[in-house]
TINU-454079 format. One record per residue: x, y, z of N, C-alpha, C in turn; residue number from 1. Coordinates in pm, whole numbers, plus 50000, padded with zeros to 5 digits. Layout:
<atoms>
<atom><n_px>X</n_px><n_py>Y</n_py><n_pz>Z</n_pz><ca_px>X</ca_px><ca_py>Y</ca_py><ca_pz>Z</ca_pz><c_px>X</c_px><c_py>Y</c_py><c_pz>Z</c_pz><num>NUM</num></atom>
...
</atoms>
This chain:
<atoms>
<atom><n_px>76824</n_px><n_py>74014</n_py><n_pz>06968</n_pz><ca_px>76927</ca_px><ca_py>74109</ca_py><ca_pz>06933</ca_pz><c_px>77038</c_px><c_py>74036</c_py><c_pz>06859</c_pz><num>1</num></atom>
<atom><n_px>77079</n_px><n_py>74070</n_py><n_pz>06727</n_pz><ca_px>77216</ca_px><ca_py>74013</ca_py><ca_pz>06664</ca_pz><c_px>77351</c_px><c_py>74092</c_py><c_pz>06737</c_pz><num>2</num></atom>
<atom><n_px>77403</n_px><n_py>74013</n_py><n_pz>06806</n_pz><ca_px>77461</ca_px><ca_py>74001</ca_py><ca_pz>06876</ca_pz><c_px>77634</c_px><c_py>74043</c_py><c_pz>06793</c_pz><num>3</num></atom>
<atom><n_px>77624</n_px><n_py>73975</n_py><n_pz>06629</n_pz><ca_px>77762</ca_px><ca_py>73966</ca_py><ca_pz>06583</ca_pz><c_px>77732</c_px><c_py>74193</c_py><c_pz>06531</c_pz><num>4</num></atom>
<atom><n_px>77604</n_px><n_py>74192</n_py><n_pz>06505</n_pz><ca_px>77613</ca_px><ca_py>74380</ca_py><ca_pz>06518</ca_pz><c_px>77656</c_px><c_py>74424</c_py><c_pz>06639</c_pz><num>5</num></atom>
<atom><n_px>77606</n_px><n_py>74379</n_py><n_pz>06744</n_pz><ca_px>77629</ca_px><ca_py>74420</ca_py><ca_pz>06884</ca_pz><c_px>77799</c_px><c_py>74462</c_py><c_pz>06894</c_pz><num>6</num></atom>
<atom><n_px>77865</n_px><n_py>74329</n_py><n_pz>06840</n_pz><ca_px>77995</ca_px><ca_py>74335</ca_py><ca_pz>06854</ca_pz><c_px>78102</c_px><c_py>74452</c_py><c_pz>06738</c_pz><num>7</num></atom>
<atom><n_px>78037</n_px><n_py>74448</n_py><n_pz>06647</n_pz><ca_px>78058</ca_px><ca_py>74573</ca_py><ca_pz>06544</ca_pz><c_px>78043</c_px><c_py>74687</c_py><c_pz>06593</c_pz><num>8</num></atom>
<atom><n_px>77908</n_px><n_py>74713</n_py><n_pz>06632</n_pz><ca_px>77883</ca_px><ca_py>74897</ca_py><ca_pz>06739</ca_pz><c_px>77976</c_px><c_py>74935</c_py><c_pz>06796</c_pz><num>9</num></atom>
<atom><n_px>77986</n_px><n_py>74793</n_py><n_pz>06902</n_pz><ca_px>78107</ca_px><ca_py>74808</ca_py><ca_pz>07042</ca_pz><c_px>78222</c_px><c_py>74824</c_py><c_pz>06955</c_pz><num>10</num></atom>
<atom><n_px>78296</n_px><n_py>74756</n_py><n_pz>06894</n_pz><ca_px>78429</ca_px><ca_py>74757</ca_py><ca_pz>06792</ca_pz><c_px>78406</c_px><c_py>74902</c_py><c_pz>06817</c_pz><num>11</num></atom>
<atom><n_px>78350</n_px><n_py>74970</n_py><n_pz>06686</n_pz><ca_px>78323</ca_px><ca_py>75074</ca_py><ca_pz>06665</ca_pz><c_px>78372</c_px><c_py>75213</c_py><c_pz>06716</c_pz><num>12</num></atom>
<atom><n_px>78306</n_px><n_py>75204</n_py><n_pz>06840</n_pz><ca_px>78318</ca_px><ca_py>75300</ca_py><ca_pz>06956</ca_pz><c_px>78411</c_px><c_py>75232</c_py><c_pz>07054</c_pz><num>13</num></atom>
<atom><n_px>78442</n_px><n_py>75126</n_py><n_pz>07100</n_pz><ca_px>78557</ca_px><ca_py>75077</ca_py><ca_pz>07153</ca_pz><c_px>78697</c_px><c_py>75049</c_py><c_pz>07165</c_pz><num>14</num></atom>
<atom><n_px>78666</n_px><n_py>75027</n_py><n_pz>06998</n_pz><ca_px>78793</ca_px><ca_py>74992</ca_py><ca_pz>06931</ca_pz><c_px>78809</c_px><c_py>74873</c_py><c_pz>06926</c_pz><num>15</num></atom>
<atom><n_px>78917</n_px><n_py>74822</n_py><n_pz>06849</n_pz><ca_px>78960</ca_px><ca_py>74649</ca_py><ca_pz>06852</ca_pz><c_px>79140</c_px><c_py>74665</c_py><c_pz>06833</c_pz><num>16</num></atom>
<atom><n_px>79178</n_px><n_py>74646</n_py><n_pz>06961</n_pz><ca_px>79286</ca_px><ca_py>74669</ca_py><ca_pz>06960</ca_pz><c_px>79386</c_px><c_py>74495</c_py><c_pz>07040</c_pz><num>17</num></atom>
<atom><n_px>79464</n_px><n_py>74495</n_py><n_pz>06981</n_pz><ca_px>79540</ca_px><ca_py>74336</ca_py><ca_pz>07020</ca_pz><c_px>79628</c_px><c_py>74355</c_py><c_pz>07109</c_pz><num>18</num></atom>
<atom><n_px>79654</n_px><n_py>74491</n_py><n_pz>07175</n_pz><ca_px>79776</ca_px><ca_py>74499</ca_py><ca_pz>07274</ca_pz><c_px>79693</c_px><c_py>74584</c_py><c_pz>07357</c_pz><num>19</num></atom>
<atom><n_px>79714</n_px><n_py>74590</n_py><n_pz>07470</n_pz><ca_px>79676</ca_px><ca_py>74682</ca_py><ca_pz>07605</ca_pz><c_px>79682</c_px><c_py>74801</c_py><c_pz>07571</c_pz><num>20</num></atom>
<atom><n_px>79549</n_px><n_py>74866</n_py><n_pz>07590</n_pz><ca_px>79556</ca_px><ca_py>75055</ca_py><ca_pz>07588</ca_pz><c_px>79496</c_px><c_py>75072</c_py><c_pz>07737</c_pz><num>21</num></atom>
<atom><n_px>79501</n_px><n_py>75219</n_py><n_pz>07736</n_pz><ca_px>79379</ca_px><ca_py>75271</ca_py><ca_pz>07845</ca_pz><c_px>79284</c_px><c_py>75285</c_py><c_pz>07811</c_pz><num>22</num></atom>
<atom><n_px>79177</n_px><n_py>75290</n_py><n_pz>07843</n_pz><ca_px>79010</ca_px><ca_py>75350</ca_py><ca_pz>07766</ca_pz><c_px>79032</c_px><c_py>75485</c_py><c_pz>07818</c_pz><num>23</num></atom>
<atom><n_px>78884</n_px><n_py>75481</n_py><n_pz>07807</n_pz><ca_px>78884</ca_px><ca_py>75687</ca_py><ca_pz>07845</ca_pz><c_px>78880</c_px><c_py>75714</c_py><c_pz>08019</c_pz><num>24</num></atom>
<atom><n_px>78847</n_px><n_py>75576</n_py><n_pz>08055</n_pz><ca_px>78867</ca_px><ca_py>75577</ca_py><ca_pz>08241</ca_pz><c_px>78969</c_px><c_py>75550</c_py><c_pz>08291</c_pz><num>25</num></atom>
<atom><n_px>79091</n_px><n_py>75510</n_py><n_pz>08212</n_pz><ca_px>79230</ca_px><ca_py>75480</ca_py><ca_pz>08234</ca_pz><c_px>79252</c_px><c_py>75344</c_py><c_pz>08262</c_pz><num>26</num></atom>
<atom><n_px>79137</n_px><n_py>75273</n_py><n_pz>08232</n_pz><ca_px>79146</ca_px><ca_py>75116</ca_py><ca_pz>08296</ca_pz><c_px>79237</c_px><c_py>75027</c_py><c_pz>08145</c_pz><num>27</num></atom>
<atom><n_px>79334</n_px><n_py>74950</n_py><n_pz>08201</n_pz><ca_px>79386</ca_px><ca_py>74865</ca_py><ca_pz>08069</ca_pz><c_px>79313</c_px><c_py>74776</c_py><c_pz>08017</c_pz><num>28</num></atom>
<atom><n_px>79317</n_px><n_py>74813</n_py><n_pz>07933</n_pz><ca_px>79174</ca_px><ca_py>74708</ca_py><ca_pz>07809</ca_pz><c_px>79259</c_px><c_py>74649</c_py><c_pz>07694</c_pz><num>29</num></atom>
<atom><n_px>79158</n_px><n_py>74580</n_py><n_pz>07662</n_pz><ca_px>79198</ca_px><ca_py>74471</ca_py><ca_pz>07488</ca_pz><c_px>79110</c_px><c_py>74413</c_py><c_pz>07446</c_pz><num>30</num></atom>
<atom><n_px>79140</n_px><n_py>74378</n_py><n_pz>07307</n_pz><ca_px>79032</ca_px><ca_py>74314</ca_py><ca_pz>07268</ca_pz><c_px>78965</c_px><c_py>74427</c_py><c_pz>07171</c_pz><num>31</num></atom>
<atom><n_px>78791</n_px><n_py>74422</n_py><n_pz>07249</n_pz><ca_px>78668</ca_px><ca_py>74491</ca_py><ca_pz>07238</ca_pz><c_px>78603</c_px><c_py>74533</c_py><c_pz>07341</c_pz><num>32</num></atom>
<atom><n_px>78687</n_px><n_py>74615</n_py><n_pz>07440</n_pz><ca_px>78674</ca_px><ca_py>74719</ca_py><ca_pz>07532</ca_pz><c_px>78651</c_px><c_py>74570</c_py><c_pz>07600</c_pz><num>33</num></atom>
<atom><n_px>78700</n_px><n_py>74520</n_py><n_pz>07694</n_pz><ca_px>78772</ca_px><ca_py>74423</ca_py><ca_pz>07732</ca_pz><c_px>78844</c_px><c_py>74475</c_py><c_pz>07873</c_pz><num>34</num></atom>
<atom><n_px>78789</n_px><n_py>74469</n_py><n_pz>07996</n_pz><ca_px>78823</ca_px><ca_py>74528</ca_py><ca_pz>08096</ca_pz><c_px>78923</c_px><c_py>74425</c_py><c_pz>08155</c_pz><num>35</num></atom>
<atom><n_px>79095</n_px><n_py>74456</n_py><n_pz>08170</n_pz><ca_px>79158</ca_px><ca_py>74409</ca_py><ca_pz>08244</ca_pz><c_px>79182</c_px><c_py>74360</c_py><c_pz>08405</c_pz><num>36</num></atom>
<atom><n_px>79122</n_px><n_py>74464</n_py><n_pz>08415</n_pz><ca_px>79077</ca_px><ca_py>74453</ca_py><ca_pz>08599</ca_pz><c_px>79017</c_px><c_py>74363</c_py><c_pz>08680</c_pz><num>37</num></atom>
<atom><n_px>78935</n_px><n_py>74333</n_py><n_pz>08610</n_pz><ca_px>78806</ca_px><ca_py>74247</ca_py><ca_pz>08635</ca_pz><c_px>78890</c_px><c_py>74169</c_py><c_pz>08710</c_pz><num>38</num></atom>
<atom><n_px>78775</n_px><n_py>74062</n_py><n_pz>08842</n_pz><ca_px>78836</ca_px><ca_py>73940</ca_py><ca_pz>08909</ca_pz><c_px>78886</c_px><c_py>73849</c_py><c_pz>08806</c_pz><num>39</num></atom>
<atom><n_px>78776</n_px><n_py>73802</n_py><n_pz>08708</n_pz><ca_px>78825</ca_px><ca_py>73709</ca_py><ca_pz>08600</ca_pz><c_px>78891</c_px><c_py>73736</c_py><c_pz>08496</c_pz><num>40</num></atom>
<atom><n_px>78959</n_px><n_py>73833</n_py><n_pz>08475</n_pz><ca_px>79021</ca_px><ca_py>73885</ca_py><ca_pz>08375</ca_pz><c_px>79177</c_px><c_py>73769</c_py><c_pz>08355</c_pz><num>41</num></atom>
<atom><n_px>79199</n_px><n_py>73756</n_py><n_pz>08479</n_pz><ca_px>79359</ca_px><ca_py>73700</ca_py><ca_pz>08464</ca_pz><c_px>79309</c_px><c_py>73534</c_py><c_pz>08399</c_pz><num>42</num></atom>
<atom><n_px>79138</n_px><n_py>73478</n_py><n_pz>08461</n_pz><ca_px>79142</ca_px><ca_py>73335</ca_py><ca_pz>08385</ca_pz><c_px>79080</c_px><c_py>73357</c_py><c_pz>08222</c_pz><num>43</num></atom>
<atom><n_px>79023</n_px><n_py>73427</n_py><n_pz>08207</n_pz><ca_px>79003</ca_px><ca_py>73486</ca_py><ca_pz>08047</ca_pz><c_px>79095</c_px><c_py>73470</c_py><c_pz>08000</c_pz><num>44</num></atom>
<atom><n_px>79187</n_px><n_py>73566</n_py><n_pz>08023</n_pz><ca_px>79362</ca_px><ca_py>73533</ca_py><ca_pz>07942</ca_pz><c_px>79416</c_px><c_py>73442</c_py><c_pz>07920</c_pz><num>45</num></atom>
<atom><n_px>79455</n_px><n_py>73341</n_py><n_pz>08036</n_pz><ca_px>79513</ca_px><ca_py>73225</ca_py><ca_pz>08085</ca_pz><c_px>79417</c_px><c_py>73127</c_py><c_pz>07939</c_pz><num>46</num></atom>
<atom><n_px>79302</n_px><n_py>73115</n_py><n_pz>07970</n_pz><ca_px>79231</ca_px><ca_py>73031</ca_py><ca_pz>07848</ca_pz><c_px>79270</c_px><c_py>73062</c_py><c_pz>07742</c_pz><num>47</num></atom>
<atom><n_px>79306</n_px><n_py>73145</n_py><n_pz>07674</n_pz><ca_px>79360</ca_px><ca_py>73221</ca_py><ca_pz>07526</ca_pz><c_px>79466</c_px><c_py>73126</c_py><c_pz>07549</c_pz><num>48</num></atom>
<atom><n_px>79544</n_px><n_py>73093</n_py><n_pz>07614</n_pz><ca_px>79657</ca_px><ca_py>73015</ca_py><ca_pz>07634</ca_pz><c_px>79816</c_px><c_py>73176</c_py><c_pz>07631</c_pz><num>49</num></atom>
<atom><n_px>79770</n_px><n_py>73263</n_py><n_pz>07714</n_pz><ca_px>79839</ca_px><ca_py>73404</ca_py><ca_pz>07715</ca_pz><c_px>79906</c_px><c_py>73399</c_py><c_pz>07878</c_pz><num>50</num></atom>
<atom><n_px>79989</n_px><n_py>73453</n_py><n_pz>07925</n_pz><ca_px>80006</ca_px><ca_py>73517</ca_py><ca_pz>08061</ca_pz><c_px>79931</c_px><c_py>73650</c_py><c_pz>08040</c_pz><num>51</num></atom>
<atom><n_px>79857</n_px><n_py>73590</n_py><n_pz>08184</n_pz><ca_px>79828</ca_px><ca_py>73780</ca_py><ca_pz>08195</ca_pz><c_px>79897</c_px><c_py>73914</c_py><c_pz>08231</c_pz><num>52</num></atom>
<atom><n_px>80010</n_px><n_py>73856</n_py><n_pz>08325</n_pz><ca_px>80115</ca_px><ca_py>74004</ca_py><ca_pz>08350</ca_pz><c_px>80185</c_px><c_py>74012</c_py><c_pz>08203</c_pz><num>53</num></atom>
<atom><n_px>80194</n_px><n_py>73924</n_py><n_pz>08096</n_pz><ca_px>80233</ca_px><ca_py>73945</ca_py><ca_pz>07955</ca_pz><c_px>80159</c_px><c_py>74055</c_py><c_pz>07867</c_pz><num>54</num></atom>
<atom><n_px>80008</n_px><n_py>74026</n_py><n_pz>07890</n_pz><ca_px>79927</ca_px><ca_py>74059</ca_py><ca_pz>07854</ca_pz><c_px>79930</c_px><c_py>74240</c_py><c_pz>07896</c_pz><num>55</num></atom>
<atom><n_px>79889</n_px><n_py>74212</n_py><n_pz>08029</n_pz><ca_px>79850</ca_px><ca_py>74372</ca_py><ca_pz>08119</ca_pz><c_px>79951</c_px><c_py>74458</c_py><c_pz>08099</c_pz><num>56</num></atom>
<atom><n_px>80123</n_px><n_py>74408</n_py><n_pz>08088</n_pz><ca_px>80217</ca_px><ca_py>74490</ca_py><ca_pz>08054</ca_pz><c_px>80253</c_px><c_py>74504</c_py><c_pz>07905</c_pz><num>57</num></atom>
<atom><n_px>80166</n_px><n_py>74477</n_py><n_pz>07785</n_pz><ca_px>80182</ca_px><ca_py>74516</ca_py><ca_pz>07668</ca_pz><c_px>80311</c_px><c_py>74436</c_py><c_pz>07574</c_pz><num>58</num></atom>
<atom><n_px>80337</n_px><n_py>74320</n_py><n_pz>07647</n_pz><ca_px>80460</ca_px><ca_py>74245</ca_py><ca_pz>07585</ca_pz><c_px>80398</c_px><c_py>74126</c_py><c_pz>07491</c_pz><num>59</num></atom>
<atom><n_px>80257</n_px><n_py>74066</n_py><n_pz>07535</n_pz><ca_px>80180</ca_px><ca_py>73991</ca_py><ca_pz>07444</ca_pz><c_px>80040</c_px><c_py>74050</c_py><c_pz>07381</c_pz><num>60</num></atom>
<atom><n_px>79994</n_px><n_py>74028</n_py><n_pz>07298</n_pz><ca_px>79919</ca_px><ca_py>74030</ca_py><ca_pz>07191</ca_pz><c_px>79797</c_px><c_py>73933</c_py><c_pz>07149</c_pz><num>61</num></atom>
<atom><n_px>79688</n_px><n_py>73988</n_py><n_pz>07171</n_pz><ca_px>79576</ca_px><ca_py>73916</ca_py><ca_pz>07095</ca_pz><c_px>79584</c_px><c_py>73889</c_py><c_pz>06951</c_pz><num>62</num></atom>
<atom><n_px>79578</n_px><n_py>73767</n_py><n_pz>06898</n_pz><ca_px>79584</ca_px><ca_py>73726</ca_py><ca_pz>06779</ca_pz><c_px>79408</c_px><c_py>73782</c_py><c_pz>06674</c_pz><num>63</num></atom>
<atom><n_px>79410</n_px><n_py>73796</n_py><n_pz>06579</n_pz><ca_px>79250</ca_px><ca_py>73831</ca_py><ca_pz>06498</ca_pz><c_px>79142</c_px><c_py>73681</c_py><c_pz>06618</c_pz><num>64</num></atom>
<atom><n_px>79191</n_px><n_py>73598</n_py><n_pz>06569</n_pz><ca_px>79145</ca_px><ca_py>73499</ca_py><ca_pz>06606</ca_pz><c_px>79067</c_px><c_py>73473</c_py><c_pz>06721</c_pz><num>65</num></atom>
<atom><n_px>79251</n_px><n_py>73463</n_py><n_pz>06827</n_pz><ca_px>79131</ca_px><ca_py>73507</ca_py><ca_pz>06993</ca_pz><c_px>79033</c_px><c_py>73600</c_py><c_pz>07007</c_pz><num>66</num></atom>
<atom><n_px>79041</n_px><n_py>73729</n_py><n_pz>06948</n_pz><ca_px>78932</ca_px><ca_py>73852</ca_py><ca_pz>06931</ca_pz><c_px>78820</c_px><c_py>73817</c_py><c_pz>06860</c_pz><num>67</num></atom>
<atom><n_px>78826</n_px><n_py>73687</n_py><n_pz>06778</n_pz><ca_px>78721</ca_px><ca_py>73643</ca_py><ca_pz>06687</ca_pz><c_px>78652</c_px><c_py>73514</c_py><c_pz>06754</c_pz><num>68</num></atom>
<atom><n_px>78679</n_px><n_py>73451</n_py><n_pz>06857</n_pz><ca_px>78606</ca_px><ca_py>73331</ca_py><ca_pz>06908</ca_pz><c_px>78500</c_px><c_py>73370</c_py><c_pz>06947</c_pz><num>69</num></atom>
<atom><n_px>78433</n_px><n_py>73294</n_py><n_pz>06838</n_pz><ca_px>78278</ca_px><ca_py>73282</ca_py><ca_pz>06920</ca_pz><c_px>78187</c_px><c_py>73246</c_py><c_pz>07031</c_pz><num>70</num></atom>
<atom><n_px>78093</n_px><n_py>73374</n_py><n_pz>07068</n_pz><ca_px>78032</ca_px><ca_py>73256</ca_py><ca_pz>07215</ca_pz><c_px>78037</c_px><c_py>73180</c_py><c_pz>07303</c_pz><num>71</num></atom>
<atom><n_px>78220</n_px><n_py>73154</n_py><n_pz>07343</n_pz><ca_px>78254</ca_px><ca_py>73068</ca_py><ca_pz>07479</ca_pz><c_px>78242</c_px><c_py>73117</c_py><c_pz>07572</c_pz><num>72</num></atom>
<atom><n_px>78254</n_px><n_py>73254</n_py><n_pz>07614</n_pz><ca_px>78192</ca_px><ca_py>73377</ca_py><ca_pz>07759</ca_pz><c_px>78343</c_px><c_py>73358</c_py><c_pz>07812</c_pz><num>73</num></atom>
<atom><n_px>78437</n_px><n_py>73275</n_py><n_pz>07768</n_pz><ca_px>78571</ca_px><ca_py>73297</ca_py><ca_pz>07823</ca_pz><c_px>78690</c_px><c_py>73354</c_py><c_pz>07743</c_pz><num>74</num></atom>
<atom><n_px>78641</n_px><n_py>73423</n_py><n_pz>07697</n_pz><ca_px>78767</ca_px><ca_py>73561</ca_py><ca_pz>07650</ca_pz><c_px>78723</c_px><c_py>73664</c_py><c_pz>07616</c_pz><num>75</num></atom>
<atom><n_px>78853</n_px><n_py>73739</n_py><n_pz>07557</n_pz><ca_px>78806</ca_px><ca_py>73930</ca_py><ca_pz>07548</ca_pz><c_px>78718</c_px><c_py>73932</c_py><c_pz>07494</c_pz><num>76</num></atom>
<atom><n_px>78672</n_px><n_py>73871</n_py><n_pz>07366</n_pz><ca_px>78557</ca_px><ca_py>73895</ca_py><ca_pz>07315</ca_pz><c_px>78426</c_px><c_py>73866</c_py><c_pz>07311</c_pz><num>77</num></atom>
<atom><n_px>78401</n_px><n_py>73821</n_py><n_pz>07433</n_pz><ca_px>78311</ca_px><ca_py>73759</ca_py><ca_pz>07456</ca_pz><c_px>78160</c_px><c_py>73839</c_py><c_pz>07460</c_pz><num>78</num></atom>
<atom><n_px>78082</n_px><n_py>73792</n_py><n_pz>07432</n_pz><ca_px>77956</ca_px><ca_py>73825</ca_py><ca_pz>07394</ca_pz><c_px>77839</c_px><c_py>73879</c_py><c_pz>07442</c_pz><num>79</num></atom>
<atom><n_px>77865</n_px><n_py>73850</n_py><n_pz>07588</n_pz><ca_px>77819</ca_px><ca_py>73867</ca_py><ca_pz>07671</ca_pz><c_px>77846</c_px><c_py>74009</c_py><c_pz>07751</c_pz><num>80</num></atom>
<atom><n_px>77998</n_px><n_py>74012</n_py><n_pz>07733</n_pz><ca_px>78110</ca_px><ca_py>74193</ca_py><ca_pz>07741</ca_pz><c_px>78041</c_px><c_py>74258</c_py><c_pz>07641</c_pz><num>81</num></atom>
<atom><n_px>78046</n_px><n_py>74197</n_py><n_pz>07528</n_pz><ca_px>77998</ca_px><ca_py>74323</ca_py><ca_pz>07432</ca_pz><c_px>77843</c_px><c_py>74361</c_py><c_pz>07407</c_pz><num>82</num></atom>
<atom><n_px>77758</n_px><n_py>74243</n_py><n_pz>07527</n_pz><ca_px>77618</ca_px><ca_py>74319</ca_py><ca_pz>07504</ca_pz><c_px>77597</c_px><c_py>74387</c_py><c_pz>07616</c_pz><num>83</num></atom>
<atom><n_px>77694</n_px><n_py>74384</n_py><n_pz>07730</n_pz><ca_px>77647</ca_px><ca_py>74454</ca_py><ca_pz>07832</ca_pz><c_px>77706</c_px><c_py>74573</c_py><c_pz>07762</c_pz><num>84</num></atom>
<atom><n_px>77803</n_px><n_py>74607</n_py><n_pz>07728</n_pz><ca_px>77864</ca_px><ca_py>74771</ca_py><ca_pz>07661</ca_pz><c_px>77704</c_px><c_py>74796</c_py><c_pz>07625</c_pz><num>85</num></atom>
<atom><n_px>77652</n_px><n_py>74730</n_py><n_pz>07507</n_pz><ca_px>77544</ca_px><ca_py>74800</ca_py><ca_pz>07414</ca_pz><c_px>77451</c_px><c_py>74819</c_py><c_pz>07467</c_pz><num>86</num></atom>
<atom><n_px>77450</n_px><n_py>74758</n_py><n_pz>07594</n_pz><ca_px>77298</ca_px><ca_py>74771</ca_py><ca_pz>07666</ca_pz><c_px>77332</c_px><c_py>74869</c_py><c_pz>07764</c_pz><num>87</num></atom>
<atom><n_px>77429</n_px><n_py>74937</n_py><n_pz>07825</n_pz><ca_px>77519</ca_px><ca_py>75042</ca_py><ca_pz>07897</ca_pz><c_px>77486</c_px><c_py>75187</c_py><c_pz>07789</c_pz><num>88</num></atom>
<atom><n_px>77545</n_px><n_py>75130</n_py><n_pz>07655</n_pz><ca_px>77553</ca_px><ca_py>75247</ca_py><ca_pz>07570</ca_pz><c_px>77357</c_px><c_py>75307</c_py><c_pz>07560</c_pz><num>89</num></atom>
<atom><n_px>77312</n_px><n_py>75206</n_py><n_pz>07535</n_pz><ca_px>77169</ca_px><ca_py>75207</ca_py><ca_pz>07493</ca_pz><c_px>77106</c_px><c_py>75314</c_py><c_pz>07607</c_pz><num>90</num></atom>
<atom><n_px>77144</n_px><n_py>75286</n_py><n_pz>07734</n_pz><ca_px>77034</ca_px><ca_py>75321</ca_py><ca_pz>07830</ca_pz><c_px>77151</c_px><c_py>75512</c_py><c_pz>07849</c_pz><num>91</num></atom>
<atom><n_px>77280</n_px><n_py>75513</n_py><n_pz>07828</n_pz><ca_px>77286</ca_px><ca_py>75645</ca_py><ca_pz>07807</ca_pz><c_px>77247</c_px><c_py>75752</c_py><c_pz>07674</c_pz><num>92</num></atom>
<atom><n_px>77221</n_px><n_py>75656</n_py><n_pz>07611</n_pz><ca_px>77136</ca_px><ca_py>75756</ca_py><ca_pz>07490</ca_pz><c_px>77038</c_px><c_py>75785</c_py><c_pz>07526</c_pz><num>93</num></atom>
<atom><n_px>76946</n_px><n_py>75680</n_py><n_pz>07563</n_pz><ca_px>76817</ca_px><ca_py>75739</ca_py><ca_pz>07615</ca_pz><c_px>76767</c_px><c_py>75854</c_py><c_pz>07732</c_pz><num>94</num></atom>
<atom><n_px>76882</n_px><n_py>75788</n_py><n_pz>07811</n_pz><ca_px>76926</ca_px><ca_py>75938</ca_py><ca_pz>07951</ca_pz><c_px>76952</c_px><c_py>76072</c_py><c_pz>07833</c_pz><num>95</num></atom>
<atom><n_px>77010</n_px><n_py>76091</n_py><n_pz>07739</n_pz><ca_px>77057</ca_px><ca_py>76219</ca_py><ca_pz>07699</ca_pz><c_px>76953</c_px><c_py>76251</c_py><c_pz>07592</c_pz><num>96</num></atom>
<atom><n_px>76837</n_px><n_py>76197</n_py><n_pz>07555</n_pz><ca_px>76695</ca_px><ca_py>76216</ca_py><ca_pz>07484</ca_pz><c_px>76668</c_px><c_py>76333</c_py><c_pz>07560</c_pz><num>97</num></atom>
</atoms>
């Protein structure tokens, strides 16, 4: 699976946003649908070199960049987030066949 499409789809339908929104479940996200909540969410951030209560309260900002690192599995954009979305998205299309 190309993985850098994977991350385009998700964009797509996710969005790519550099400051904290809600999604459609009300959970605070960033990035590329980028779940704030998560246990590891606060060391994801922290690696960006970000605070996360900076982050979660909308006072700091993902740079193109951090949203653009490749393949380390330790930040918003990580690759691994955006193939589980596509493989999530995948298996509800097929439910609605």
């Amino acid at each position: 699976m190309d993985l850098d499409l994977a991350t385009q789809y998700t964009a797509h339908w996710e969005g790519r946003r550099s400051t904290v929104y809600r999604d459609t479940k009300g959970i605070p996200t960033i990035g590329v649908g980028f779940n704030l909540t998560t246990a590891d969410a606060p060391a994801q951030i922290a690696a960006l070199g970000l605070d996360y209560q900076s982050v979660l309260n909308g006072s700091a900002a993902l740079t193109d960049a951090q949203m653009d690192q490749p393949k380390n599995g330790s930040h918003p954009a990580n690759r691994g987030h955006v193939l589980r979305n596509l493989l999530g998205c995948r298996g509800m299309i097929l439910a609605t066949m």
